[in-house]
N, CA, C and O of each residue as an XYZ file, in Angstrom:
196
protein
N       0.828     -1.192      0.000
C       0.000      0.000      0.000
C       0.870      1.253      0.000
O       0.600      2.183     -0.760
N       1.682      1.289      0.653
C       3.029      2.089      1.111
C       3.135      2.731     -1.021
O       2.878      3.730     -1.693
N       3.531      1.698     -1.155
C       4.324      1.821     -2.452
C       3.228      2.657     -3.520
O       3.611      3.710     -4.030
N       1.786      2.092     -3.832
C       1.058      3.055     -4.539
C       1.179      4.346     -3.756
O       1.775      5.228     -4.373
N       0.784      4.644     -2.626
C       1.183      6.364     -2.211
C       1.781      6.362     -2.759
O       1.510      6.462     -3.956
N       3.067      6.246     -2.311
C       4.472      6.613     -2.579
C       4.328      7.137     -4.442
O       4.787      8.165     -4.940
N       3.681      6.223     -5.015
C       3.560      6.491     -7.162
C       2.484      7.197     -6.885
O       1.830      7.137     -7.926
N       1.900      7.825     -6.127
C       0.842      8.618     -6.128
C       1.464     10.278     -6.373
O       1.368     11.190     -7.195
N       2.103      9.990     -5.157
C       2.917     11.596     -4.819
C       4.248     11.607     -6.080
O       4.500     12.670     -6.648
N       4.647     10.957     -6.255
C       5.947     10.716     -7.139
C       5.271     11.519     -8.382
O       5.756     12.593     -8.740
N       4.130     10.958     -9.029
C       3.332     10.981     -9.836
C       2.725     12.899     -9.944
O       2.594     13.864    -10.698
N       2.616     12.599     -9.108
C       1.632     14.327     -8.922
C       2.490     15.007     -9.004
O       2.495     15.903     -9.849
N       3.773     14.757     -7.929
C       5.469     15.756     -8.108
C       5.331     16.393     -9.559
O       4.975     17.556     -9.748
N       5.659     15.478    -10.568
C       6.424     15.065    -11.886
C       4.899     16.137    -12.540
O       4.979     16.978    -13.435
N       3.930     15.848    -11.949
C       2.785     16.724    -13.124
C       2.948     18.123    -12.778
O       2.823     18.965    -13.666
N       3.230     18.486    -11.515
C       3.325     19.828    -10.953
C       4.697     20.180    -11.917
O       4.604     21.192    -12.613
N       5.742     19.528    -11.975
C       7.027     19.740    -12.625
C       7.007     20.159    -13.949
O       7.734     21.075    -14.333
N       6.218     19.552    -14.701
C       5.999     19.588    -15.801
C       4.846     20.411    -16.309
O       4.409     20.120    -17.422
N       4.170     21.629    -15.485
C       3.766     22.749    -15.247
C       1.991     22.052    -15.960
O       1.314     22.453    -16.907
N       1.832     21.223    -15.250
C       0.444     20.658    -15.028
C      -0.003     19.929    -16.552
O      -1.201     19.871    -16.831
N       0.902     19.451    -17.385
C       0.608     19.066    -18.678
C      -0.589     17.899    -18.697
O      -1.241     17.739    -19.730
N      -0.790     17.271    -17.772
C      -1.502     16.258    -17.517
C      -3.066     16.761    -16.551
O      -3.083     16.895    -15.328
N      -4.289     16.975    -17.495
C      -5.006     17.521    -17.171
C      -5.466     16.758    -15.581
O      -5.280     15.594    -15.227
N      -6.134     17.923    -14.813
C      -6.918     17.308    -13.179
C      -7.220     16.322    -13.373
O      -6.589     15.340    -12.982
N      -8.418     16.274    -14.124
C      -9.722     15.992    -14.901
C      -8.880     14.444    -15.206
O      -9.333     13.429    -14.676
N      -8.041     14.390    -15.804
C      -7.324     12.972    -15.955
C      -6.793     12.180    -15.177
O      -6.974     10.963    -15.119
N      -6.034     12.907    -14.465
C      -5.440     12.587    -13.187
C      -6.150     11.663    -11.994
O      -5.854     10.592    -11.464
N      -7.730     13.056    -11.774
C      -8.547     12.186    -10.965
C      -9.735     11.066    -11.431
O     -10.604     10.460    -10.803
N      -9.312     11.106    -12.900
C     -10.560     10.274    -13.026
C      -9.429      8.742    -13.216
O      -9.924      7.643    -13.464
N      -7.806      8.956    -13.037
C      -7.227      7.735    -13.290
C      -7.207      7.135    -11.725
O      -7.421      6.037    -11.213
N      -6.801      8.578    -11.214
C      -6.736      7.934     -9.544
C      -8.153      6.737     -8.835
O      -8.047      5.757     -8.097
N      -9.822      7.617     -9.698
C     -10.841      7.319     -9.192
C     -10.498      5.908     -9.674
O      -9.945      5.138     -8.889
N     -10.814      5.498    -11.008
C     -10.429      4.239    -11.265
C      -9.766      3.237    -10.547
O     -10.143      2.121    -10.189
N      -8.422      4.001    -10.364
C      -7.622      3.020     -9.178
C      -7.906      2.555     -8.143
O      -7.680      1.394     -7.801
N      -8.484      3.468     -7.449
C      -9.050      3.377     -5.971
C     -10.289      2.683     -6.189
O     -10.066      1.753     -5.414
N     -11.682      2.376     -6.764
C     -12.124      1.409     -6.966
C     -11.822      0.163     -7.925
O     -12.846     -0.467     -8.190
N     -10.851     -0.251     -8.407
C     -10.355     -1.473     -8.895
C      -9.549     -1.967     -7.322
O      -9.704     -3.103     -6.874
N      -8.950     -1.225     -6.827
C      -8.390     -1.221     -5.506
C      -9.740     -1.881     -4.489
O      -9.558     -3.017     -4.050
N     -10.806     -1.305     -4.201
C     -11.903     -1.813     -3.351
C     -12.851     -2.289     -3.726
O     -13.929     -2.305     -3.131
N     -12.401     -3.150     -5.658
C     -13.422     -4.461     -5.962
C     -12.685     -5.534     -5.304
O     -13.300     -6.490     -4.832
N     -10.680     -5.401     -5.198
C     -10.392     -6.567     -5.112
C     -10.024     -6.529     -3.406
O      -9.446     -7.522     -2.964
N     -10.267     -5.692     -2.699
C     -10.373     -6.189     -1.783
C     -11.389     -6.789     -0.958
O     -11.177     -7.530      0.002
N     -13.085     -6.227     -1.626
C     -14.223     -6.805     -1.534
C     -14.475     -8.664     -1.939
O     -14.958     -9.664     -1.408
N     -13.823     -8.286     -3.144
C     -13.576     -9.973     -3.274
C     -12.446    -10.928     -2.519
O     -12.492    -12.147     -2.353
N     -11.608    -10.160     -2.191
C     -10.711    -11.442     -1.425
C     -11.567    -11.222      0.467
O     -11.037    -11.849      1.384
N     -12.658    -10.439      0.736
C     -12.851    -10.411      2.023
C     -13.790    -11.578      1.999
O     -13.679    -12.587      2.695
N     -15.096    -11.229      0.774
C     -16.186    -12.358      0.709
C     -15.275    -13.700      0.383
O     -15.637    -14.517      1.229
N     -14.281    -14.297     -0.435
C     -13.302    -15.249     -0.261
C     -13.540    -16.093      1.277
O     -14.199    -17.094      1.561
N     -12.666    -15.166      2.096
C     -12.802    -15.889      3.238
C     -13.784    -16.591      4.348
O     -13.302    -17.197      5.304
């Protein structure tokens, strides 16, 4: 978990750096994505057990 933060902020650094070339709007709709592909598979490995 550590490690996605970690490419989270790394990630955002590098867009701020690069004087925002990578629209919000993209950004958060890649993050949103992530974060629920993130809490389908932890929904499924909970019902699993």
């Amino acid at each position: 978990m550590h490690f996605v933060s970690s490419g989270i902020a790394i990630l955002s650094e590098e867009a701020a750096a690069q004087s925002s070339q990578v629209s919000p709007y993209v950004f958060g709709a890649f993050a949103f994505v992530a974060l629920t592909a993130l809490l389908v598979l932890v929904m499924m490995i909970k019902v699993g057990d």
